[in-house]
N, C-alpha and C positions, 0 to 999 in steps of 0.2 A: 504494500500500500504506500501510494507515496505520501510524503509532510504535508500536514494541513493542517489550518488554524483550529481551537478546541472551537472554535463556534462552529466551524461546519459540521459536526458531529452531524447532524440531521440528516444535512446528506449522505455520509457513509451511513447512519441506521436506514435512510428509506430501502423499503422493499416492490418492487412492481405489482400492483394490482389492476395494472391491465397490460394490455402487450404493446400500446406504444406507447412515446415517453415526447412530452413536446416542453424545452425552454423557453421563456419569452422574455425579452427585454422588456425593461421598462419606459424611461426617458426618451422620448422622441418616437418608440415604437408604438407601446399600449397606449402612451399618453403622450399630448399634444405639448409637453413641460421642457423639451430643447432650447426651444427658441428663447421664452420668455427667463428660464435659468440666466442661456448664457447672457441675452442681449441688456437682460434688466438686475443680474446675480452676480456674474460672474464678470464680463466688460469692466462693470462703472467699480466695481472693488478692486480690480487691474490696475486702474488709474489713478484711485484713490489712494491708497496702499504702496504703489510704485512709484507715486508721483510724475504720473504721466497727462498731467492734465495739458500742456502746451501741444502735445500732440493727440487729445484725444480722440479727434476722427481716425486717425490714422489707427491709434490702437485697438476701438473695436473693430476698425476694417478686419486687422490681423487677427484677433481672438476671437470675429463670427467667423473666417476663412479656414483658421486652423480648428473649430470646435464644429461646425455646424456643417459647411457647404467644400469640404475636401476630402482627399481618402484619410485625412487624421480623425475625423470625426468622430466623435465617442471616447478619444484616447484617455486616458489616466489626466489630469489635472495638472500635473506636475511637469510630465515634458510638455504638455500643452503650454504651459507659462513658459518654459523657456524658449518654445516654436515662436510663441508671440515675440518675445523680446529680439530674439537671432532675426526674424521677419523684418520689424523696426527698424533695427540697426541698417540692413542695407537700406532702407528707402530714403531717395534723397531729400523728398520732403522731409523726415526727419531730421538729415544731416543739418541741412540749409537752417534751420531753426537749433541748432547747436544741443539737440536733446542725446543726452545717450543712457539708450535704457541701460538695466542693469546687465551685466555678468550672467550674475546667478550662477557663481563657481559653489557655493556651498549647495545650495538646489541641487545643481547638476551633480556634489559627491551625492547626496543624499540619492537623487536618484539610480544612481551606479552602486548602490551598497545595497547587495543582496540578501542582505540580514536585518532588514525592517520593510516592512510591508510602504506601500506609498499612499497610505493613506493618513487620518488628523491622530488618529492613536499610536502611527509608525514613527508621525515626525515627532509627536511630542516623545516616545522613548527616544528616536536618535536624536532628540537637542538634549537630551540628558548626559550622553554618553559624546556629545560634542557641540558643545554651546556656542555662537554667533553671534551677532545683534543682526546678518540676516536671517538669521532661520526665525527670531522674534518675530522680524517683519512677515515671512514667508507665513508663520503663526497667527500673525493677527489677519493679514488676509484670509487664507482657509478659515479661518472660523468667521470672518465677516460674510464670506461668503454664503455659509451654510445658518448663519444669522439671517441673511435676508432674505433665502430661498425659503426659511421660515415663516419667512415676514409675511411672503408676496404669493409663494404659490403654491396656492390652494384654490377646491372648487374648477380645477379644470378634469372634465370627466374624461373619460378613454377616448379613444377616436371610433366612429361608429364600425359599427359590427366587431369589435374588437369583445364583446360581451356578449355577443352572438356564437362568436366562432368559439370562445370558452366555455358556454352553455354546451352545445353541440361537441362538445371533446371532452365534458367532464364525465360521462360512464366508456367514454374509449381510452383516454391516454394518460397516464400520470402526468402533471403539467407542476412546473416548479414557475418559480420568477429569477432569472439569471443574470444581475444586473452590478453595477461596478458605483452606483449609490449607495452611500449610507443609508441600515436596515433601517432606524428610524423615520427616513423621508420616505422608504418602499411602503414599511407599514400605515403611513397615515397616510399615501393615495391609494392604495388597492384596499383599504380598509373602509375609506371614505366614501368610497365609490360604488361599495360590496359587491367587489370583483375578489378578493382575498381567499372567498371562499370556495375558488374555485382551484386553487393550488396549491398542493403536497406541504411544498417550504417556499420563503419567499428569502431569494439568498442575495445577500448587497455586500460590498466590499469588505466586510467584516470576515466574511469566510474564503476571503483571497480569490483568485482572477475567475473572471467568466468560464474560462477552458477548466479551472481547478473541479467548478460549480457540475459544468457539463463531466468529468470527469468523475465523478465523490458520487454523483445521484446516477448515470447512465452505463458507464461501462460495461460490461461483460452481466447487465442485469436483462438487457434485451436486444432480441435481433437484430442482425444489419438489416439498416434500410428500413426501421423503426425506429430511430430516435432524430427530431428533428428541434433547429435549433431557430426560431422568429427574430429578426434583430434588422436594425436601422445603419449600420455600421460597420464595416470591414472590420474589427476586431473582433464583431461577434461571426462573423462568417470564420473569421481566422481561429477562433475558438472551438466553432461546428467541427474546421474540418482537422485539426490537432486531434480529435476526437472518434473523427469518420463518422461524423452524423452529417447528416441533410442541414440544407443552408436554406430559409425562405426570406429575401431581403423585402423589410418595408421600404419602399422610397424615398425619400428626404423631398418634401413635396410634392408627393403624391399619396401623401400615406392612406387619407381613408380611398381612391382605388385601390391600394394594395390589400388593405383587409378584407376590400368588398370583393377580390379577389380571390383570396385565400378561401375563406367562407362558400363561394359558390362554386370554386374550383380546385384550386389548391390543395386543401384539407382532402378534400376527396382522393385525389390523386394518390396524396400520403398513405392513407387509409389502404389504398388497393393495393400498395406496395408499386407503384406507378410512376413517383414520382422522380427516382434516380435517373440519371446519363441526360439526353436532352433536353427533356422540361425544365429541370432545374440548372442547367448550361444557359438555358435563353433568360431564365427569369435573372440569371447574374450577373451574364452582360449587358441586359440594359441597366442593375444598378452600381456597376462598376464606371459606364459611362457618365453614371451624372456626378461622380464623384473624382474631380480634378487635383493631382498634383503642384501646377502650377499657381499660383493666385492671379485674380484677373490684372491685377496691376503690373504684373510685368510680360502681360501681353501684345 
């Protein structure tokens, strides 16, 4: 068995009580919570915190491009901030107005030290075991952030047929929640919304990466070409396939198509064991294509 955090336990005790097994993201996938995190959570606490207000168009240009509308999208938090600030640094608008963001050398040890998880429980033990005044700052950001995503969002319900296609799966698949939020913020939207009761465990960054998630609850508990992995994100297709599960990508703006797809087609296909080799080849080249490496400003 490989290392995993004592919270996952859940997932190594689940057991299969039916023969397929489906993970779902949450942020951006089940719910409509990306955009407003990043552009009203996560941006204006970038700026605040980093002191980047002389450039702040510029900065949420870079932190909607690297969180929202590229193939980074969904990533971990941590190299996200530093994608932003390395993004910065070349643009000459930046230059020309004499800003230069940070570094972020202790960030970036923190995030090369494979002995604390990257999440607000990981950094607070490695600022213990190696103290900064920026890891302070990096500190009062993450938690401003997850202060305000407190603050502000709430009351946004799933994206439609997203509680359709959970009804309809809950006497077929075992369904977990596979998500790289904090369990707190998972539990008060699938709780709020009484979608909750439709999934085994609901597993957030506490019990370590998406693939750990897919890994601890699916493995060798059910058939190939039975465990399917829902997600908005190249990290969770990256997760799916570490795992050799199916990949179903919701779109990044197109999302309720996607589930009103999944639902009248999709699922089905799953179900019949139908869905490997070319249906799921087509459904991932068009969401590879809407997801750009380049940013549009240096086109």
């Amino acid at each position: 068995m490989v290392p995993y955090p004592e919270a996952a336990q859940p997932l190594v005790d689940m057991q299969p009580q039916h023969g397929f097994f489906v993970g779902i993201d949450s942020d951006g996938c089940a719910f409509d919570t990306m955009e407003i995190k990043h552009k009203e959570c996560f941006a204006p606490n970038i700026i605040k915190h980093w002191e980047l207000q002389a450039v702040s168009k510029y900065a949420r240009e870079a932190a909607e491009f690297v969180n929202l509308y590229s193939k980074w999208r969904g990533i971990n938090r941590w190299p996200a901030l530093v994608m932003v600030f390395d993004l910065l640094r070349e643009r000459p608008e930046v230059q020309a107005r004499h800003i230069e963001p940070p570094m972020a050398e202790r960030i970036r040890e923190f995030i090369a030290n494979g002995d604390f998880a990257k999440s607000n429980d990981g950094l607070a033990a490695y600022m213990k075991a190696y103290p900064d005044p920026e890891l302070d700052r990096a500190w009062a950001w993450t938690t401003g952030v997850n202060d305000t995503v407190t603050d502000m969002v709430h009351g946004i319900p799933p994206f439609p047929y997203v509680r359709e296609s959970l009804a309809f799966l809950a006497d077929k698949a075992d369904m977990i929640v596979v998500s790289a939020t904090p369990l707190e913020a998972l539990e008060r939207e699938w709780k709020e919304h009484d979608i909750a009761q439709y999934v085994r465990v609901i597993a957030g960054q506490e019990m370590g990466k998406k693939q750990l998630h897919l890994e601890l609850a699916a493995n060798g508990k059910y058939p190939e070409n039975r465990v399917l992995m829902v997600g908005d994100a190249p990290g969770d297709m990256k997760a799916a396939k570490a795992n050799n599960a199916l990949f179903y990508p919701v779109n990044p703006g197109h999302e309720e198509a996607s589930w009103q797809h999944f639902y009248e087609e999709a699922v089905h296909k799953f179900l019949a064991e139908e869905y490997a080799g070319e249906y799921e080849a087509e459904l991932i080249a068009e969401f590879e294509a809407m997801l750009p490496s380049v940013p549009p400003w240096k086109m």
